[in-house]
C-alpha positions, 0 to 999 in steps of 0.5 A: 545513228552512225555511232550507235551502229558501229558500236553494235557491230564487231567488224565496224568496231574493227575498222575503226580500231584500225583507222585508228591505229593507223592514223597513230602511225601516220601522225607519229611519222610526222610529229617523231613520235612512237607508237606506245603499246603494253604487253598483254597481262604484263606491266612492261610498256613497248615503244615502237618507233616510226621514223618512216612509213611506206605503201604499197600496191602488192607484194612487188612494191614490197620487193622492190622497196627492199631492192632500192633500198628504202625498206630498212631499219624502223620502215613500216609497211602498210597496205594499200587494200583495205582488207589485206591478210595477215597483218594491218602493217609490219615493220623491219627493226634491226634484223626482225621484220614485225607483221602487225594485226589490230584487232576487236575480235575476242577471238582472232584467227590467224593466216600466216601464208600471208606474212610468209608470202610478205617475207618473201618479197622483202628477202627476195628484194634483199633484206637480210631477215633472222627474226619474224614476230607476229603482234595482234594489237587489242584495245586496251580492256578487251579481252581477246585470244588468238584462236586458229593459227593456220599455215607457217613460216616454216620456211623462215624459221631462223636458228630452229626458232618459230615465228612468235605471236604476241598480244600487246595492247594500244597505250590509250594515254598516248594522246601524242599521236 
């Protein structure tokens, strides 16, 4: 009964889908492995290294993660709450700090009060950020769309350039993780 009901009902497909990316996170940090994604509508395979993962309570830790310098390069973030918005994780590569949202939905909206406010709290604990990316990570053969997009990054718009939002899809043969 509990499969059949999760595969009927699109928010418990979605929570799945995250655990599921989630643990991928979780088992790359400990194997050395990445996290293998494919660009939506291309051929092109991303790798996403995880060499660290951290938690965090609130947007606080976050600030004082950057402070005491163990949010650097290849760190991903993720939340403590369940049902943060925005994003299901993000991750600082170089000088570009990702936010990551996995998805089932056909459609997604999007908030990115919530990735501006994450931002915040890693420049205010001094991280030097120049790039903000957006990912939605979709199950392979779904077909999905980014529908709303509210709020900005206006504040964080880097050499007059706006955050970008990219659909890339979960690599299903990535079995290393």
């Amino acid at each position: 009964y509990a499969k059949e009901a999760i595969q009927t009902n699109p928010a418990g497909r979605g929570w799945v889908f995250e655990l599921e990316f989630l643990t991928r996170l979780r088992l790359a940090v400990e194997s050395g492995a990445s996290i293998e994604l494919e660009a939506d509508g291309e051929a092109k395979k991303i790798e996403w290294p995880v060499p660290r993962r951290e938690t965090f309570k609130d947007l606080s830790a976050v600030t004082q993660l950057a402070t005491d310098g163990r949010l650097a390069d290849g760190c991903w973030l993720v939340p403590e709450k369940w049902n943060q918005g925005g994003y299901d994780a993000a991750f600082v590569e170089g000088t570009t700090l990702r936010a990551v949202q996995v998805m089932r939905a056909k459609v997604h909206d999007f908030k990115l009060d919530y990735v501006a406010s994450l931002v915040n709290a890693v420049v205010t604990g001094g991280l030097h950020v120049e790039t903000v990316e957006v990912y939605l990570v979709a199950r392979g053969a779904d077909e999905v769309r980014v529908g709303d997009v509210r709020g900005d990054l206006r504040a964080w718009r880097f050499d007059n350039k706006p955050a970008s939002i990219h659909i890339v899809r979960l690599h299903e043969a990535n079995t290393s993780a």
